[in-house]
Each structure stands twice: as C-alpha cells, then as structure tokens.
N, C-alpha and C positions, 0 to 999 in steps of 0.2 A: 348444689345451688341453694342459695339461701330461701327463706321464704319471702322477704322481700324484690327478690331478681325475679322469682317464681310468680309471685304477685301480677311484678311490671311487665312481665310476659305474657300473659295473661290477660292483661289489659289491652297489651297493645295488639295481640291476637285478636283479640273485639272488635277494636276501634279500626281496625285495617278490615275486617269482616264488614263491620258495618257501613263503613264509609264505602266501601267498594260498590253496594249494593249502589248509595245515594250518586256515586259519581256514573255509575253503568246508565242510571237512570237518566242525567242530566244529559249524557253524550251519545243519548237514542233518541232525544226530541225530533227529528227529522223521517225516524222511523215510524213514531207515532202520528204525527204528521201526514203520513202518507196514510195509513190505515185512516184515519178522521178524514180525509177528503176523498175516500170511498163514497161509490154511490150504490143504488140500488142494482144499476144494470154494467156495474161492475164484476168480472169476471171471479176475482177476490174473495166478494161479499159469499158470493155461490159456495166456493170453494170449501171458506171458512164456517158456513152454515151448516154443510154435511159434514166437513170433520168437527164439528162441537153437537153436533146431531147424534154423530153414531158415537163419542166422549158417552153424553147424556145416557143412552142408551146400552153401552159396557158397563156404565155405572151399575144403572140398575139392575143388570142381569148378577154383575159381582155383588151388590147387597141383597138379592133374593140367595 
C-alpha cells in the first residue's frame, strides 16, 4: 500500500469516527428530550441521582 492510499485511509478512518459521533448526536435529540422534561418528583431524576452518587463516591475511594 502506498503512502498515499495509507494516507487516504486514514483520513477517512477519522472522518467516519468523527462524524459518527456528530450524527449519533443529532438522531438522540428525542432522547435528550425526554431527560430535559424530567421533573423533580420524577421517578428518573431519583434513579439517576443515586447512580451518579455512588459514580461520585467509587470515584473517590479509586483516587484515595
């Protein structure tokens, strides 16, 4: 393989990486969506407050 095909490989490896991220993004708007019209005495909110509670708290025991 030349280093020019090597190159364009390469690139396009990227460009397909990267866009992939931007298109996942654009085609979860309805997902996001539904998280933003959460409310307080949503079931969800609870849920997602103790799993990023005891995140928080794994954290810190892994950095001590």
């Amino acid at each position: 393989m030349s280093a020019y095909a090597y190159g364009a490989v390469l690139l396009l490896a990227y460009s397909v990486g990267h866009c992939s991220v931007i298109v996942a993004t654009g085609m979860s708007t309805e997902l996001v969506q539904r998280f933003l019209n959460w409310n307080e005495q949503s079931k969800g909110v609870a849920v997602l407050k103790v799993i990023c509670g005891a995140l928080v708290i794994l954290g810190g025991i892994w950095l001590i």
